[in-house]
C-alpha positions as CSV (number, residue, x, y, z in Angstrom):
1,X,-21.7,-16.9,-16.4
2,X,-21.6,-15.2,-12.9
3,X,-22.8,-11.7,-12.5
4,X,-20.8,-8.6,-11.5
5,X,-22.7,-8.5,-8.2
6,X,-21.9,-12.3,-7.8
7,X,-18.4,-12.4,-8.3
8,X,-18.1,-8.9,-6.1
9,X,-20.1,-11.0,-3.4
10,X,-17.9,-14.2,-3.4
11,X,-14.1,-11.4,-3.6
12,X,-16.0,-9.9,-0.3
13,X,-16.9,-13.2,1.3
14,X,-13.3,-14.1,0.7
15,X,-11.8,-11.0,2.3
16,X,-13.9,-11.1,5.2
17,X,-12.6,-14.7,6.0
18,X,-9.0,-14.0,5.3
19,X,-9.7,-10.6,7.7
20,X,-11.2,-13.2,10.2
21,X,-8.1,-15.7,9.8
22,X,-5.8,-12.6,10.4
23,X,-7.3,-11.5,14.0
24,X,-7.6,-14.9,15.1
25,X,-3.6,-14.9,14.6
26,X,-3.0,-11.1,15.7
27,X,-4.5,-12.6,18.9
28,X,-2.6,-15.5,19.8
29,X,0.6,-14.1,18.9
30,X,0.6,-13.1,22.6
31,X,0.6,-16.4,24.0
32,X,3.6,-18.0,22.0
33,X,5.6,-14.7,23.2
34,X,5.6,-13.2,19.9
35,X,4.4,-9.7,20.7
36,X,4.9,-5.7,18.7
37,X,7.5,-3.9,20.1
38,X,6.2,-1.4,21.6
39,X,8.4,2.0,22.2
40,X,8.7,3.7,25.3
41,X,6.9,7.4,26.0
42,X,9.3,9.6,24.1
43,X,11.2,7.6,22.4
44,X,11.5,7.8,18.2
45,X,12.0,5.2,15.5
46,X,12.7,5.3,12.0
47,X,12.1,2.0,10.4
48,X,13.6,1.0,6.8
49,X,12.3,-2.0,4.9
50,X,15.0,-2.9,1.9
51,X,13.4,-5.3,0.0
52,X,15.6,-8.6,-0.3
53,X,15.5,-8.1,-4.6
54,X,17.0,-5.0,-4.3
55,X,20.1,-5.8,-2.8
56,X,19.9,-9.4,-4.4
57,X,20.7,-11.4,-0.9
58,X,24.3,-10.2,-1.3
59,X,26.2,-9.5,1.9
60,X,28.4,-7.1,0.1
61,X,25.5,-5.3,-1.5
62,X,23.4,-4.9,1.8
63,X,26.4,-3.9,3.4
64,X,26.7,-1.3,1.0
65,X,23.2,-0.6,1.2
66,X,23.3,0.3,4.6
67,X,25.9,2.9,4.4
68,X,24.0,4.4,1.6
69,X,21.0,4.6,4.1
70,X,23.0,6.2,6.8
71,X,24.6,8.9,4.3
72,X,20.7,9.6,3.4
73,X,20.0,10.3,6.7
74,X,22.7,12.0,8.1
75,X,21.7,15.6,7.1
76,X,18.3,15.1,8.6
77,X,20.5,14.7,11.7
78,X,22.7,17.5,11.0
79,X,19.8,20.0,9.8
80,X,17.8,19.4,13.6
81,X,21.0,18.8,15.8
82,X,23.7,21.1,14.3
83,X,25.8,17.7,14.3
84,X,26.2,14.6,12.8
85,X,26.4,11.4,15.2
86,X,26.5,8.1,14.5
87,X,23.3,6.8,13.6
88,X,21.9,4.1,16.6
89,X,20.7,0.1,15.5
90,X,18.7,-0.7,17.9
91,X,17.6,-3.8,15.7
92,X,17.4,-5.8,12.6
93,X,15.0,-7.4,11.4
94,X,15.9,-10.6,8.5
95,X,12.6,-11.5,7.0
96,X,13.2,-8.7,4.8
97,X,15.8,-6.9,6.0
98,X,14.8,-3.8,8.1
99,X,16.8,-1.7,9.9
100,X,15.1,0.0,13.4
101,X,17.2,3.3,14.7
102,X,16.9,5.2,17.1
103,X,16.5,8.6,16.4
104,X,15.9,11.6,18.4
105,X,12.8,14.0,18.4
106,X,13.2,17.0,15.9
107,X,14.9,14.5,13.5
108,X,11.8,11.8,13.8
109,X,9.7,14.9,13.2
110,X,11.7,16.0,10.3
111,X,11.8,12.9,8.3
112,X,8.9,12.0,9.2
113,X,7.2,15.2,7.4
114,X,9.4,15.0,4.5
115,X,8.5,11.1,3.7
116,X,5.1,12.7,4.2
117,X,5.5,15.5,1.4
118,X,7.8,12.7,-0.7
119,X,4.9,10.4,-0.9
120,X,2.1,12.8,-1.7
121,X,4.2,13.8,-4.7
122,X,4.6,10.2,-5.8
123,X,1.3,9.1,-5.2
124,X,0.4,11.3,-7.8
125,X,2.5,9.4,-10.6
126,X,1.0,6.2,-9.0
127,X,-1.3,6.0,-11.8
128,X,1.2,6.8,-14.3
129,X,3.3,3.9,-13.3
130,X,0.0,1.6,-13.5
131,X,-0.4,2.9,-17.2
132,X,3.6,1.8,-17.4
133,X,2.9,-1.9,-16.4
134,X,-0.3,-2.4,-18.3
135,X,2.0,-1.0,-22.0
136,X,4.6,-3.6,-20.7
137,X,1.8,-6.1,-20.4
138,X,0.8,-6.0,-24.7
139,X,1.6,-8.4,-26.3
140,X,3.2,-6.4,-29.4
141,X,6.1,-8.9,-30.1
142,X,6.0,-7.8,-34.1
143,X,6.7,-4.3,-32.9
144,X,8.6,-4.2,-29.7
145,X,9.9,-0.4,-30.4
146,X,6.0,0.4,-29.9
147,X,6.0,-0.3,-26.2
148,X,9.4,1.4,-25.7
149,X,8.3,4.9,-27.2
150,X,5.1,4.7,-25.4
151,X,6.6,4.5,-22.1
152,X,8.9,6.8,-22.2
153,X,7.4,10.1,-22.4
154,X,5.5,8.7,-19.3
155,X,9.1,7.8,-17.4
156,X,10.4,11.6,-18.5
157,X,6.6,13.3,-16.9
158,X,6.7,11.3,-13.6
159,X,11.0,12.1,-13.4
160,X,10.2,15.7,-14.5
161,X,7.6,16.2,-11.3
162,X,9.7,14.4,-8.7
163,X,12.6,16.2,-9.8
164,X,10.2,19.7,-9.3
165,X,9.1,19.0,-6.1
166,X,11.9,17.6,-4.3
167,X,13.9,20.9,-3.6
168,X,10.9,22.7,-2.7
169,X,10.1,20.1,0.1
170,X,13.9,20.0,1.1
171,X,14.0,23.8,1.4
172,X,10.5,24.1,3.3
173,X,12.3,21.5,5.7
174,X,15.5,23.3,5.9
175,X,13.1,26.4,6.7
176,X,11.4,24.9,9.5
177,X,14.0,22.5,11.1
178,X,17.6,24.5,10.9
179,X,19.1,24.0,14.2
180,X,20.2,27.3,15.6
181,X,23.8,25.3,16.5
182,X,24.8,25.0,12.7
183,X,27.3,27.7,11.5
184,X,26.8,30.6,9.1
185,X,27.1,29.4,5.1
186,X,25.7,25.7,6.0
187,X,22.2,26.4,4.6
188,X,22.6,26.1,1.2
189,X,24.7,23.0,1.3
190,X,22.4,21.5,3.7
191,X,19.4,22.2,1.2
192,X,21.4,20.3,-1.4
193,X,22.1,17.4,0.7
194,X,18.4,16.7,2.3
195,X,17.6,17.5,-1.6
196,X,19.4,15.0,-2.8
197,X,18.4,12.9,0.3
198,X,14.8,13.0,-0.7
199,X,15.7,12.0,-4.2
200,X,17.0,8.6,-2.9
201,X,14.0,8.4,-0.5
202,X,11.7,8.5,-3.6
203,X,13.8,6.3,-5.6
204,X,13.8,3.6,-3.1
205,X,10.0,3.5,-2.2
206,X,9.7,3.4,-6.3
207,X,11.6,0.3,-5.8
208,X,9.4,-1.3,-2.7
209,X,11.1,0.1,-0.2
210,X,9.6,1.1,3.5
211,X,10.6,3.9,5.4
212,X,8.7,4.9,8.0
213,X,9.0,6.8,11.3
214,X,7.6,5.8,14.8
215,X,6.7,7.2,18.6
216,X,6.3,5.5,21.5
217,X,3.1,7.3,23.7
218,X,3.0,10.5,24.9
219,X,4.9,11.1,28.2
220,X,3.0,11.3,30.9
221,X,2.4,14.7,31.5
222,X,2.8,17.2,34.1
223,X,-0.1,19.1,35.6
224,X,-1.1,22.2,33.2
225,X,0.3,25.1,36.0
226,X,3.6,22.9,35.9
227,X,4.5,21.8,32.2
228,X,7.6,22.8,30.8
229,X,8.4,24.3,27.6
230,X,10.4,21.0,26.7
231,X,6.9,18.7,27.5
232,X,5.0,20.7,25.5
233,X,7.2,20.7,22.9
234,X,7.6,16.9,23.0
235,X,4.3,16.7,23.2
236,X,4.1,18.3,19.6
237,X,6.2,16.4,18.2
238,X,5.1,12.9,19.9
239,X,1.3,14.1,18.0
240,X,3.0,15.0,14.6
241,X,4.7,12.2,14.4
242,X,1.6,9.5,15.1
243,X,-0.1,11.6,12.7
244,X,2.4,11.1,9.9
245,X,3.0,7.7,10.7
246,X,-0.3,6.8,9.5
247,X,0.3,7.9,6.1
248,X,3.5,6.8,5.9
249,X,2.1,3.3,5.4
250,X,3.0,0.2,2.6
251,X,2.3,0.7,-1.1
252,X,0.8,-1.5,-3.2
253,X,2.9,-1.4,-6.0
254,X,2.4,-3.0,-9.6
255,X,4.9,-3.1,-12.3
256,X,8.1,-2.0,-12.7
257,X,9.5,1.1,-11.1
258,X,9.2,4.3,-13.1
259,X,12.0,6.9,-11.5
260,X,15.1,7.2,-12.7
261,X,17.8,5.0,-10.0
262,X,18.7,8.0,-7.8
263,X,22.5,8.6,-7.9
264,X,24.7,7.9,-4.7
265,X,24.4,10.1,-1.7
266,X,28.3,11.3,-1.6
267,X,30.0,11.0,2.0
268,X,29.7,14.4,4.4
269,X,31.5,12.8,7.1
270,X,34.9,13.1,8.6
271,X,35.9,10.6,10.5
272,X,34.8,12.0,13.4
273,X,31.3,11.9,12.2
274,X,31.1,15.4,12.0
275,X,29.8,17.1,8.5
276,X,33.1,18.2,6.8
277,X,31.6,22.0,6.8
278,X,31.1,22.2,10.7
């Protein structure tokens, strides 16, 4: 029978080779035009991953999904703009199917810092959701109703500190990004919706979901005596945002998901794309 260190060895030698494999294909990528998109200086990116399970390969249902997304985003746009415009593709991606739109800099920055705050809290249920799928993983078949009661108390714990944390994150956002365009008596409404925005953010990455938000490089600046408020600003954000973005990274996920399915994110939108309040 192999040893610990053994079978540790022969798992290593086997992800070194497999890392190997990768970078010899990461580099000749290049040569059969197959390259990252890379973003120009300033520009912003929020990436969504919707795994193909969770909308079942159903036209109607992606479809569905997608307005969904943009209702979630929407008062991120309207907290840093004062507005609500139509949210930009600028591509899609089918392998699983991700969304790439454009977004612009206070926006980037804050969804970018709520996802941040979003996945701190859930990384600390992680564990309770790995407790979850090892309780589904007993075999118990003379007592089913075992499994069920056990699991449950942990569902309720890791709903009860999402559901804790959520509006505190949406009204430190609301805090920091209120655009000074939006009218008097849109606060509180707009700490409900970017609450209830960050609910279906957590519900979704609980299901495998990816959303992620993305800079291109920092502008080229101007010399010290001659930057503007505007660059230096920019700059800011460009910094916060490649900051974020590397914890804003894949979860490996095991089991089944533990949050309760988020309800849906009600319109705000005339048709005009303006927030009905404005």
């Amino acid at each position: 029978m192999p040893t610990v260190a053994t079978a540790m060895s022969q798992i290593t030698e086997r992800l070194n080779e497999l890392v190997g494999n990768l970078d010899q294909l990461l580099a000749t990528l290049p040569y059969f035009g197959v390259e990252q998109e890379r973003l120009a200086p300033g520009e912003f990116e929020i990436d969504i991953l919707v795994p193909r399970t969770a909308v079942r390969n159903s036209l109607g249902r992606l479809g569905a999904e997608f307005r969904e997304l943009e209702q979630i985003l929407l008062p991120f746009v309207e907290l840093t703009t004062g507005s609500r415009p139509p949210l930009e593709i600028r591509s899609i991606g089918s392998s699983d199917f991700t969304l790439f739109l454009m977004t612009v800099p206070t926006t980037a920055w804050c969804l970018a810092t709520g996802i941040d705050k979003v996945l701190a809290v859930y990384e600390r249920i992680l564990h309770i959701r790995q407790m979850k799928a090892d309780l589904e993983n007993l075999d118990v078949a003379d007592e089913p109703d075992v499994i069920d009661q056990a699991i449950q108390p942990l569902e309720d714990y890791a709903n009860r500190a999402m559901a804790k944390e959520v509006p505190e994150i949406a009204k430190e956002l609301v805090s920091e990004f209120l655009s000074e365009r939006l009218p008097a008596g849109r606060t509180f409404e707009l700490e409900m919706a970017i609450t209830k925005s960050l609910t279906a953010v957590a519900g979704r990455i609980d299901e495998g979901y990816n959303i992620s938000v993305r800079t291109g490089p920092l502008p080229h600046p101007s010399a010290p005596e001659e930057e503007t408020e505007e660059e230096a600003k920019l700059a800011r954000i460009v910094t916060g945002v490649q900051s974020k973005s590397k914890s804003l990274s894949y979860m490996n996920l095991s089991g089944s998901p533990i949050l309760s399915p988020p309800p849906s994110v009600e319109s705000e939108v005339d048709d005009d794309g303006v927030g009905v309040d404005d």
